[in-house]
C-alpha positions as CSV (number, residue, x, y, z in Angstrom):
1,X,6.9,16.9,8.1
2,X,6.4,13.4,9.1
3,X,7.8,12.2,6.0
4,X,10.9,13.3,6.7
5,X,11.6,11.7,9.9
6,X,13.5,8.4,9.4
7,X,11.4,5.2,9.7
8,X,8.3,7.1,9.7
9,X,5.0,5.9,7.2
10,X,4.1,8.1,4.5
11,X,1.0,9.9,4.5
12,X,-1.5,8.2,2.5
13,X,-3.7,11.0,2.1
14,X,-1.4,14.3,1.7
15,X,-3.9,16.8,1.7
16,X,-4.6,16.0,5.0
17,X,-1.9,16.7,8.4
18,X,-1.0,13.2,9.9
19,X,-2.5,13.1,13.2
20,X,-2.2,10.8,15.9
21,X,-5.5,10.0,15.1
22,X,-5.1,9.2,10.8
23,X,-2.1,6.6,11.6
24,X,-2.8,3.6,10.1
25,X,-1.0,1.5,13.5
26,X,-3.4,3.5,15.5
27,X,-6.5,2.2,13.7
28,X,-4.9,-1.7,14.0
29,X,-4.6,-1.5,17.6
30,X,-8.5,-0.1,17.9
31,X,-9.5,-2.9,15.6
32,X,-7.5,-5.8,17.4
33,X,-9.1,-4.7,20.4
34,X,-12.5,-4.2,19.6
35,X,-12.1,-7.8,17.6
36,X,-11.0,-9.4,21.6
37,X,-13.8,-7.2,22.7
38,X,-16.0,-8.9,20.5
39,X,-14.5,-12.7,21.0
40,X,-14.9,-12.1,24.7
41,X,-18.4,-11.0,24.6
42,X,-19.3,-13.5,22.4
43,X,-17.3,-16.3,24.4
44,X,-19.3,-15.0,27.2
45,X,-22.8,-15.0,25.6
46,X,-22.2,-18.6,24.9
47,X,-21.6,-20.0,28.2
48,X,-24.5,-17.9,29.8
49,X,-26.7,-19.2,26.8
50,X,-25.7,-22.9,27.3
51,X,-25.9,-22.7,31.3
52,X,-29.5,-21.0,30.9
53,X,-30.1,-24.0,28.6
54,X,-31.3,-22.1,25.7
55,X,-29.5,-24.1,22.8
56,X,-30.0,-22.1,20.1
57,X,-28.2,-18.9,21.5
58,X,-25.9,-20.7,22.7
59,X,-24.5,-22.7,19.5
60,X,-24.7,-19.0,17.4
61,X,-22.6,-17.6,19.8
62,X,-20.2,-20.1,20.0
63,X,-19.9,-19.9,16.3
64,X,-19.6,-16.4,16.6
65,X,-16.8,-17.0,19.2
66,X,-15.3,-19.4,16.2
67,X,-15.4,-16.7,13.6
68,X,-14.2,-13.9,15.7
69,X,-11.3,-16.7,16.9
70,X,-10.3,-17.5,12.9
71,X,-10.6,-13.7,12.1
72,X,-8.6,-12.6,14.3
73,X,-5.7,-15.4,14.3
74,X,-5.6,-14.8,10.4
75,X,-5.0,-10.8,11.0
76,X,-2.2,-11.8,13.5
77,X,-0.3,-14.5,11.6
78,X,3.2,-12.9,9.9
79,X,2.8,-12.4,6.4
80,X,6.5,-14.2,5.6
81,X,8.5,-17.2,6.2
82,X,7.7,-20.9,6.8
83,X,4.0,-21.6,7.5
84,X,4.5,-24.7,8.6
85,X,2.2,-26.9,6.4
């Protein structure tokens, strides 16, 4: 089994085989990229909006764009050691 391969995670559901698919590593890598999938697009959106002069749109996506930015620097800061401030 998978749990008794040195350095490997447990399984968090045992009833279930580990797959390639159930690793919880796998599901953070989809999420971080479909959260830069979502910056970009919204990034993208916003200049487009702004250039089309349509203000509104524009601003909410840029605040998207913000709340994808903080979201996702707060999933990829290290848990441990100095924060700095």
């Amino acid at each position: 089994m998978s749990a008794d391969i040195p350095g490997s995670t447990p399984n968090p559901h045992p009833h279930l085989p580990m797959s390639p698919e159930t690793r919880p590593d796998r599901l953070q890598s989809v999420g971080r990229f479909g959260l830069r999938a979502l910056r970009i697009a919204a990034s993208t959106l916003s200049i487009v909006e702004l250039l089309r002069s349509d203000w509104t749109g524009g601003i909410a996506s840029g605040l998207a764009w913000l709340l994808f930015l903080q979201v996702e620097r707060t999933i990829n800061r290290p848990s441990h050691g100095p924060t700095g401030t």
